[in-house]
C-alpha positions in Angstrom: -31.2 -2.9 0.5 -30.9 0.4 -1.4 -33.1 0.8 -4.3 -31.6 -1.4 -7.6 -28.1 -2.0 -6.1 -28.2 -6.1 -6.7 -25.5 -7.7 -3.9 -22.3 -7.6 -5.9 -19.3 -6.1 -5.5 -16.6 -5.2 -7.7 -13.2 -4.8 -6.7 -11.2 -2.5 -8.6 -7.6 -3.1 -8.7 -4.2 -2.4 -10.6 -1.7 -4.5 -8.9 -0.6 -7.5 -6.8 -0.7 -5.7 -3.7 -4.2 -4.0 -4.2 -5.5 -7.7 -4.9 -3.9 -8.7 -1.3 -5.3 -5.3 0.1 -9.0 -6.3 -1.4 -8.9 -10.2 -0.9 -9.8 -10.1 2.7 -13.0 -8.1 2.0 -14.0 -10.8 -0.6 -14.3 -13.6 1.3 -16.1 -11.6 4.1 -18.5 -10.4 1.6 -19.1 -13.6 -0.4 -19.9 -15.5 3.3 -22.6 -12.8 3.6 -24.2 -13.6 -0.1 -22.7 -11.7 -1.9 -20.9 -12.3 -5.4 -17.5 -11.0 -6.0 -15.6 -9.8 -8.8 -12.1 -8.8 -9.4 -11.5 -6.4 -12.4 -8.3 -4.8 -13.7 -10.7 -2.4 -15.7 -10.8 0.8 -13.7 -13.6 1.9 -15.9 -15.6 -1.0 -15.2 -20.1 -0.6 -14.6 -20.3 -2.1 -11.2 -23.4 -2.5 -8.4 -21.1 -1.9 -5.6 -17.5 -0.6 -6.4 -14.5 -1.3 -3.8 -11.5 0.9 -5.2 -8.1 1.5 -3.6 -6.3 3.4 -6.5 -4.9 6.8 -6.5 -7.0 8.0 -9.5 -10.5 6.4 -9.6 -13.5 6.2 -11.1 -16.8 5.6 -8.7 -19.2 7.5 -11.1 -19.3 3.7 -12.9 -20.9 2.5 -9.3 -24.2 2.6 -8.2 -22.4 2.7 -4.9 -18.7 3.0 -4.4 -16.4 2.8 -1.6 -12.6 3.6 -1.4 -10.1 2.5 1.4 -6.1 2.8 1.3 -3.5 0.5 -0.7 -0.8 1.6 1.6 -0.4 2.9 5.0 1.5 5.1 4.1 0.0 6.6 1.2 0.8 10.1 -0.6 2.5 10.3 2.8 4.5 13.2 1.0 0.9 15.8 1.2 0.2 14.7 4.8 -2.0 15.9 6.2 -4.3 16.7 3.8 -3.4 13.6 1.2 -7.2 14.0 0.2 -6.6 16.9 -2.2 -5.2 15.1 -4.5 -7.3 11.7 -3.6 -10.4 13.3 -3.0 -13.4 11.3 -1.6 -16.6 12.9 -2.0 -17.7 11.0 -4.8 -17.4 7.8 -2.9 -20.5 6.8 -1.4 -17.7 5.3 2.0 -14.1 5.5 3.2 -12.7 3.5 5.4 -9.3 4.0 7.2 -6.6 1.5 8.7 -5.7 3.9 12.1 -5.8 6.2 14.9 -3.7 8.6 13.4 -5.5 8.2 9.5 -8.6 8.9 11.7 -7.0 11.6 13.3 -5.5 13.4 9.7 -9.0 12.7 8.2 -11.1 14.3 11.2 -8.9 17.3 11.1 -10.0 17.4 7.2 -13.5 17.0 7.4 -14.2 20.6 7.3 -13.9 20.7 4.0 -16.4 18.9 1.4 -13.9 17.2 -0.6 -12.9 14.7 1.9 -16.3 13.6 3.1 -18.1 10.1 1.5 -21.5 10.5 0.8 -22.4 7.9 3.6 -19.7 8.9 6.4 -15.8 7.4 6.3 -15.2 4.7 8.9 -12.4 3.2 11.4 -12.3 -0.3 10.3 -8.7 -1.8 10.5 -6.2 -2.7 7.8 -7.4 -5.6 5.7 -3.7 -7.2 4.7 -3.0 -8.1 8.7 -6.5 -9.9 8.9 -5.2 -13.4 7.9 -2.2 -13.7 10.1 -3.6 -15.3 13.3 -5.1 -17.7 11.2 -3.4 -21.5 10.3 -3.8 -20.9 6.6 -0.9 -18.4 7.4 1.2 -20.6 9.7 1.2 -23.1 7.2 1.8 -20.3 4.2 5.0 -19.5 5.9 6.3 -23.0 6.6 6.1 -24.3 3.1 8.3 -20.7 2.6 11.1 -22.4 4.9 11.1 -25.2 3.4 11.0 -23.7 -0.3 13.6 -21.8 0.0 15.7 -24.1 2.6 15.6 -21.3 5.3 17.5 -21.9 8.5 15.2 -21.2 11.1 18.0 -21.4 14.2 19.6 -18.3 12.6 18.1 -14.4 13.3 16.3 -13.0 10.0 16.9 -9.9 8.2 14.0 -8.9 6.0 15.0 -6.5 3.1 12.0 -4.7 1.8 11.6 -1.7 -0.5 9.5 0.8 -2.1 11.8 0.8 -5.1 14.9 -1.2 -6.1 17.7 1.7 -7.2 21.5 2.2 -7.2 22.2 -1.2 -6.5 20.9 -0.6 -3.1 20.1 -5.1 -2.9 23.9 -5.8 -3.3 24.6 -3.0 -0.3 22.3 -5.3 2.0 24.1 -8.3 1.0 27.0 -6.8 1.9 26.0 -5.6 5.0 25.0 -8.8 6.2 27.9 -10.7 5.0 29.4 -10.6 8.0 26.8 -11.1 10.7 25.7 -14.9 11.3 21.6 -13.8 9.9 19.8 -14.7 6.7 18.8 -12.3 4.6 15.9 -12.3 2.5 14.8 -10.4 0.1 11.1 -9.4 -1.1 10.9 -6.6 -3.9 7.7 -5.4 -4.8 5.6 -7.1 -7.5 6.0 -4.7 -10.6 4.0 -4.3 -13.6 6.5 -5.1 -16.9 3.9 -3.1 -18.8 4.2 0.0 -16.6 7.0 -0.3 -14.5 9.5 -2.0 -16.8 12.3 0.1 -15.7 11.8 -1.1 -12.2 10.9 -4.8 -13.2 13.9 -4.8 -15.1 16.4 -3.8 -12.2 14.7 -6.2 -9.6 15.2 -9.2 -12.2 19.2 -8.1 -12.6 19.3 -7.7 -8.5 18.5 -11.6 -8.2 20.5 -12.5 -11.1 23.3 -10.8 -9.3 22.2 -12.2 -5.9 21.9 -15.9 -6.8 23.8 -18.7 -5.2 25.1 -16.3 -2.2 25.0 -18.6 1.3 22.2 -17.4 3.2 20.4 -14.8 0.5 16.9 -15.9 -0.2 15.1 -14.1 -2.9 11.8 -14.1 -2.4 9.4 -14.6 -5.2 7.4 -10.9 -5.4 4.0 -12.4 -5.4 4.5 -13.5 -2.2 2.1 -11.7 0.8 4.2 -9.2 2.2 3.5 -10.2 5.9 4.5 -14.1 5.2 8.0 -12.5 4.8 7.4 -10.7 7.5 6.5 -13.2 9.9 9.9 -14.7 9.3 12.2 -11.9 9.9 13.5 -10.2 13.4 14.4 -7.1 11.9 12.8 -5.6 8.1 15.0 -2.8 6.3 13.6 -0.3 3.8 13.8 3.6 3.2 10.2 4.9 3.4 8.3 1.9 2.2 4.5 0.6 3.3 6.5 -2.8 4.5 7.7 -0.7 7.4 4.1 -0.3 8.9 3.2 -3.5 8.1 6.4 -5.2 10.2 5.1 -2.7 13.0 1.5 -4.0 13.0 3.6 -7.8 13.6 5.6 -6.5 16.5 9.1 -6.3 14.9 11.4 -3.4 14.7 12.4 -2.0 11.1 15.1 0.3 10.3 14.6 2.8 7.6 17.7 3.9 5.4 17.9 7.7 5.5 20.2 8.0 2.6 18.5 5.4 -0.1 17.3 7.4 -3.0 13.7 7.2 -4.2 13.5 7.3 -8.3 10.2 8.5 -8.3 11.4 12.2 -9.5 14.3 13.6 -11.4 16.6 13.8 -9.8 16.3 11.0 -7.3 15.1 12.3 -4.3 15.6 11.4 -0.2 13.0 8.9 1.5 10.9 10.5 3.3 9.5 8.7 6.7 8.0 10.2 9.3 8.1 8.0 11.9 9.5 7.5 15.2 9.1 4.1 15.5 11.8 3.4 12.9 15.3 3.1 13.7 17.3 5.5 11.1 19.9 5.6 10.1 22.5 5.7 6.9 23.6 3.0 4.8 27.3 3.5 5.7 25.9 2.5 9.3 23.5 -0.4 8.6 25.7 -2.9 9.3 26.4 -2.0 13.1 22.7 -0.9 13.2 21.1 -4.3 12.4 23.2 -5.8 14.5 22.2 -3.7 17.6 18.6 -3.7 16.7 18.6 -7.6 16.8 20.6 -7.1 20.0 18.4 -4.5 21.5 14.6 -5.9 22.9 13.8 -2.1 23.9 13.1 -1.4 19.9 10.2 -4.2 19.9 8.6 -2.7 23.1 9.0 0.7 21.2 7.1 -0.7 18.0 4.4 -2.6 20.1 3.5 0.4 22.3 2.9 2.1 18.8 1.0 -0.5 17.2 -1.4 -1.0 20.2 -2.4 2.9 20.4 -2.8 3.2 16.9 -4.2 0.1 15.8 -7.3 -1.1 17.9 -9.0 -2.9 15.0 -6.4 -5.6 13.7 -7.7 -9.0 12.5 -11.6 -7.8 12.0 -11.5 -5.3 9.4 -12.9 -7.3 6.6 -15.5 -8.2 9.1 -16.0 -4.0 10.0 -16.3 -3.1 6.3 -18.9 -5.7 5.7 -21.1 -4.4 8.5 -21.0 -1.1 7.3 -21.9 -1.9 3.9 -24.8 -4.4 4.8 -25.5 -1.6 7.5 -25.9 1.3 5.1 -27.1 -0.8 2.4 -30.0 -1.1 4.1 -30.5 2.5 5.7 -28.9 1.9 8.7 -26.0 4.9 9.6 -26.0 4.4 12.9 -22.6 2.3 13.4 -20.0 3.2 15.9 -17.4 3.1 13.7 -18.5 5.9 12.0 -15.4 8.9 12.4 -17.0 12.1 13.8 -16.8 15.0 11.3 -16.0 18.5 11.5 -18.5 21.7 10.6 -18.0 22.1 7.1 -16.0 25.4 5.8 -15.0 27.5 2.8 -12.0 25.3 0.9 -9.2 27.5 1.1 -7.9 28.2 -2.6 -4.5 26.2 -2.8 -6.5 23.1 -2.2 -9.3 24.1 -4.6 -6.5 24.3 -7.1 -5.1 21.1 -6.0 -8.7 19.2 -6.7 -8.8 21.3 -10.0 -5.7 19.9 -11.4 -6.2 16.3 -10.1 -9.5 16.5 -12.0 -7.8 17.9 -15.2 -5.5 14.5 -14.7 -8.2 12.3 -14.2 -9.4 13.6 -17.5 -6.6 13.0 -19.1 -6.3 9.4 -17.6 -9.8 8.4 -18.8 -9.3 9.6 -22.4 -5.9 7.5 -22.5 -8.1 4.1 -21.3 -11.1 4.7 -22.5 -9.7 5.8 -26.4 -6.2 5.7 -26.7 -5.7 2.2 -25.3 -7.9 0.8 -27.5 -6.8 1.9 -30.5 -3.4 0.6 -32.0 -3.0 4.0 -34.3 -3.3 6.0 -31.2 -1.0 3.8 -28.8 1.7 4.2 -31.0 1.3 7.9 -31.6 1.1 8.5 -27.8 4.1 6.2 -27.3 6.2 8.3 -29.8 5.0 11.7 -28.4 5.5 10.4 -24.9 9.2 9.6 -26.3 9.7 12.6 -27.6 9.0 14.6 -23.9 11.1 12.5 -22.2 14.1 13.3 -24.6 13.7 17.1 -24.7 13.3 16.9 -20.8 16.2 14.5 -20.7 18.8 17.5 -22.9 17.1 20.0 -20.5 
C-alpha cells in the first residue's frame, strides 16, 4: 500500500447518473476491504478520490482517479476532449472503449492528458450489472409497475434534453403503430437545471393517461429501460451508446434541437451505427427499424469491436488500484503512450482558460455558496447578464 493512503475511497458525484456510473465500482471495492463513501461535495479531503465530473478537484486526494460519466462525453472537442478535461493531475484514467483508447493514445503526446500512474482500458461500469438476476428481476417489477404489455414491440424514447415539445412528437409518431412507448427523461437537478426539470414535469403532465405511453420515473437505471425496448430514439444522447452496448438499434433525430447554447443548436452524433434521420420521417423510420434485423447485426458488429471488456469493469478498476496501490504498474490493461511533445498553443490556451474556470468554480463553492449575503448578490448579478444578453 502506498505510503499514508488508508483503504477508502471517495466517490465524487453531482448527479443521479454519476451515482449509477460509480455504484458498480463500490461494491467491487467494498468486497476487497475497502470503505466507501459517496459525497456530493466536490471539494471534499478524501484518501482515494473516484471523480467523473467535467470540472474536478483531485488536489483534495491523496490519490485520485477520473473515468467518464458519459460515453459520449464533450463529444463536440473530439478528439482531443482532454483540453478542456485535462487529466494530469489524476493519479489514473480509465476509459470505457476501443475507440476512447484510440482518441486518448493519439493524445498522449502531450502532458496534459497523461495520469500520473498510466490511463487504463477497463470497460464501462453502468453495463456491469445486466447479466446479473438483480437486473432480470429490476426490470420485471418495471412491467408490472407500469402494466407494460410485453406481447407488443417497445419503443424507448430517450433524450439528452427535453425541448420544443419534442415528447408529444414521439407520441404522436407512435400513435399509429401497434408498440408501446416509453419514456425515460434524464434525472435533473431542480436546483441547477430547473428550466429543464420544469419542462420534463409539464411533458408527463401532458402525457398522462395516453393508451400505451409509459412514463418512466427518471431515477430509474437507464439500461432497465433499455432492456425492455426493440428500438431507443434520441438526438445525440449517451442512451444511444448504452442501447448499442445491449444489442438494440437506436435512431437518432437529426433535426431535434439541443438547448445547450443560444440559439438552440443541431445534435451532433457521430456515429454510424445510428439510424438518422428527421422527425418528419420518424414514424416510417421506426417502423422499418423494428421491421429490419440487419440494423441489430449492424449495432452488434460495433459493440463487439469496440467493447471487449463489458460486465468486468468494476472488477478491472479495482485491480488496477489494488495493483498500483501497492507498486505494482505492470497490468495489461495499461493503454500504451505516445513520446511526449511540445503542446501546440491553441490547446495550451484551451487548459488556460479551463483553469481560469475552475477558479472561478471553486471560489463560487467554496465562499459564495456558503454565504447567504453572497448567494443573493451572485444570483442578482447573474440575473442581470442574462437580461442584457437576452436584449442583445
Amino acid at each position: 500500500m502506498k505510503k499514508n493512503i488508508k483503504k477508502e475511497i471517495t466517490f465524487i458525484y453531482t448527479d443521479k447518473l454519476e451515482h449509477q456510473c460509480e455504484e458498480p465500482i463500490a461494491d467491487e471495492a467494498m468486497k476487497r476491504g475497502y470503505k466507501i463513501i459517496f459525497s456530493d461535495d466536490v471539494l471534499k479531503k478524501c484518501e482515494i478520490g473516484f471523480y467523473c465530473q467535467h470540472l474536478n478537484f483531485p488536489k483534495n486526494s491523496k490519490f485520485s482517479c477520473v473515468m467518464l460519466h458519459d460515453l459520449g462525453q464533450q463529444h463536440g472537442e473530439w478528439p482531443v476532449m482532454w483540453k478542456n478535461e485535462f487529466w494530469n493531475d489524476f493519479n489514473l484514467g480509465f476509459l470505457p472503449s476501443k475507440e476512447w483508447v484510440d482518441m486518448w493514445h493519439n493524445a498522449s503526446c502531450y502532458d496534459f492528458v497523461r495520469p500520473k500512474n498510466g490511463c487504463y482500458f477497463v470497460g464501462w461500469t453502468k453495463s456491469d450489472n445486466i447479466e446479473k438476476k438483480v437486473f432480470t428481476d429490476e426490470c420485471e417489477e418495471i412491467v408490472a409497475q407500469y402494466g407494460i404489455n410485453k406481447n407488443k414491440k417497445t419503443v424507448l424514447y430517450a433524450p439528452s434534453w427535453e425541448w420544443d415539445g419534442r415528447q408529444l412528437e414521439m407520441i404522436e409518431a407512435c400513435r399509429e403503430l401497434d408498440v408501446n412507448l416509453i419514456i425515460k427523461q434524464f434525472p435533473w437537478n431542480p436546483k441547477t437545471f430547473k428550466f429543464q426539470y420544469d419542462i420534463c414535469n409539464e411533458m408527463a403532465e401532458k402525457s398522462k393517461n395516453i393508451p400505451n405511453v409509459f412514463v418512466l420515473d427518471t431515477s430509474i437505471n437507464i439500461f432497465n429501460a433499455i432492456n425492455l425496448c426493440d428500438v431507443l430514439v434520441s438526438e445525440e444522447s449517451s442512451t444511444l451508446y448504452e442501447c448499442m452496448l445491449m444489442d438494440k438499434p437506436v435512431v437518432a433525430v437529426t433535426d431535434w434541437l439541443v438547448p445547450d447554447s443560444l440559439p438552440p443548436r443541431l445534435p451532433d452524433f457521430p456515429y454510424d451505427f445510428a439510424v438518422k434521420c428527421k422527425k418528419a420521417e420518424l414514424k416510417e423510420t421506426i417502423e422499418n427499424v423494428l421491421s429490419d434485423k440487419s440494423y441489430i447485426l449492424t449495432i452488434k458488429n460495433y459493440r463487439q469491436n469496440n467493447f471487449p471488456q463489458l460486465g468486468n469493469s468494476a472488477k478491472n478498476i479495482m485491480d488496477v488500484i489494488d495493483e498500483v496501490l501497492e507498486g505494482k504498474e505492470k497490468n495489461p490493461l495499461r493503454i500504451h503512450e505516445l513520446p511526449l511533445i511540445e503542446t501546440p498553443i491553441e490547446f495550451k490556451k484551451s487548459v488556460k482558460k479551463r483553469k481560469f474556470l475552475m477558479k472561478k468554480v471553486f471560489i463560487k463553492l467554496r465562499f459564495v455558496d456558503n454565504s447567504k449575503i453572497l448567494t443573493v448578490l451572485y444570483n442578482f448579478l447573474r440575473s442581470v447578464k442574462h437580461s442584457f444578453q437576452k436584449k442583445g
